[in-house]
C-alpha positions as CSV (number, residue, x, y, z in Angstrom):
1,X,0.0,0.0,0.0
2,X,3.0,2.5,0.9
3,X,4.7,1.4,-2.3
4,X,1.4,2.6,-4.2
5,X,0.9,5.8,-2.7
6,X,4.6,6.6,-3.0
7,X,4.5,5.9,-6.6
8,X,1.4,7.9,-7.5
9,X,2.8,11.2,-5.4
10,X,5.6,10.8,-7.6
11,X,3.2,10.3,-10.7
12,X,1.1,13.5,-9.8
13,X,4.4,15.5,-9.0
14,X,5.5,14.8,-12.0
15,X,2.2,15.8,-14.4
16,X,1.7,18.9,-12.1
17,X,5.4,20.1,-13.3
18,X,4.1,20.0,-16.9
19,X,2.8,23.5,-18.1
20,X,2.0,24.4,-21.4
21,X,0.8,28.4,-22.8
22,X,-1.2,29.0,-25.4
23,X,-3.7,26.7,-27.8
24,X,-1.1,23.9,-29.9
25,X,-1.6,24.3,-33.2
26,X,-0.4,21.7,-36.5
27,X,3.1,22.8,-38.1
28,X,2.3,20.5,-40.9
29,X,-0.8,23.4,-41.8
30,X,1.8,26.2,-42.2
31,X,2.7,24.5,-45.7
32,X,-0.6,25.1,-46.6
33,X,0.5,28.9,-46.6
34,X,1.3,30.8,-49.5
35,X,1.7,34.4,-49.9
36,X,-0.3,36.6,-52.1
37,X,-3.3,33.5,-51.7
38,X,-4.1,32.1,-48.6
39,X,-7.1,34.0,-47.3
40,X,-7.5,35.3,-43.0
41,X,-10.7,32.4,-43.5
42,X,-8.7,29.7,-44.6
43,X,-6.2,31.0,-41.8
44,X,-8.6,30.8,-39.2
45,X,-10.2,27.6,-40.1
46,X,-6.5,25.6,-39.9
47,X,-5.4,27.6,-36.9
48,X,-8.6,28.8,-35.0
49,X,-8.3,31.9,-33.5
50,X,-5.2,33.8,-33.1
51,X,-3.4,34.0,-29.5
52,X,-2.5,37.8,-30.1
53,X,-3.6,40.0,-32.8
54,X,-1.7,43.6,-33.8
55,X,-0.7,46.0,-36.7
56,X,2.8,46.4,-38.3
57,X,3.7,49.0,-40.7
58,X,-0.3,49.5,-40.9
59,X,-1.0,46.1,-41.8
60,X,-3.0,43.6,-39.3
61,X,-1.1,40.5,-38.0
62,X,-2.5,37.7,-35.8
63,X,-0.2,35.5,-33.9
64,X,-0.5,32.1,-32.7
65,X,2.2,30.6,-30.0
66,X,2.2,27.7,-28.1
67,X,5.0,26.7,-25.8
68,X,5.5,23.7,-23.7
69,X,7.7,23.3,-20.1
70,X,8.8,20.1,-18.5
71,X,10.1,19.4,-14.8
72,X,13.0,18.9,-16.0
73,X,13.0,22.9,-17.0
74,X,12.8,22.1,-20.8
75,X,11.1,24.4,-22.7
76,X,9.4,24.2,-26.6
77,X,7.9,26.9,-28.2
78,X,6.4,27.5,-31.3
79,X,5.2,30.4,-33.1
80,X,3.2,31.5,-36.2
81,X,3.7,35.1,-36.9
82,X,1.1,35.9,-39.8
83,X,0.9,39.7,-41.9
84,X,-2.1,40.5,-43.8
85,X,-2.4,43.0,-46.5
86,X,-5.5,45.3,-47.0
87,X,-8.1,42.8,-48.8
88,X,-7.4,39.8,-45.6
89,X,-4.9,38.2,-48.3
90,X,-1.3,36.7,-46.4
91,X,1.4,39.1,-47.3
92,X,4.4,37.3,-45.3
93,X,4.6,34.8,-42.5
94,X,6.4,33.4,-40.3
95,X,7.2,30.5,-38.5
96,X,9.9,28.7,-35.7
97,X,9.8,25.8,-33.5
98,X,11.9,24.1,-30.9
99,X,9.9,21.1,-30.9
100,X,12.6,18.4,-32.5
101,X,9.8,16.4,-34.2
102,X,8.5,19.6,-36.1
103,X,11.5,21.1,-36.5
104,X,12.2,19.5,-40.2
105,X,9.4,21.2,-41.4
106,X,11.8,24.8,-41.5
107,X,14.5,23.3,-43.5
């Protein structure tokens, strides 16, 4: 009985030391993105709704970031950093990852 008590502390210590910030979103969709075509709808219907949304150089930008810490103090982050022009059409984007199984998607 000890034993299993002992092992699920260590069990729930261990999950409780997980945190993750903002909503995950698929790095395989952001090859679906092409400038000068990919509408703010098809945006938001691969990604949802943006974490932060702003203006740069007049133009509107949403951003989506997750990020991802461990007990161990490891930390993964991505980010999709996305600049419309006037008519809700992608101008530029980008995006970065630490997560190792996504990061062959930015080579």
């Amino acid at each position: 009985m000890k034993k299993t008590i002992i092992v699920l502390a260590l069990l729930s210590l261990f999950s409780a030391g997980c945190v993750s910030t903002g909503k995950n979103f698929s790095a395989d969709a952001t090859k679906n993105i092409k400038k000068n075509s990919t509408t703010r709808s098809q945006i938001h219907g691969w990604f949802g709704y943006p974490y932060m949304t702003g203006i740069d150089n007049g133009d509107t930008t949403w951003i989506y970031n997750y990020s991802k810490s461990s007990v161990a103090g490891k930390v993964m982050v991505k980010d999709l950093y996305i600049v419309f022009d006037e008519n809700g059409v992608v101008k530029n984007f980008t995006f970065s990852t630490s997560f190792p199984d996504e990061m062959k998607l930015t080579k």
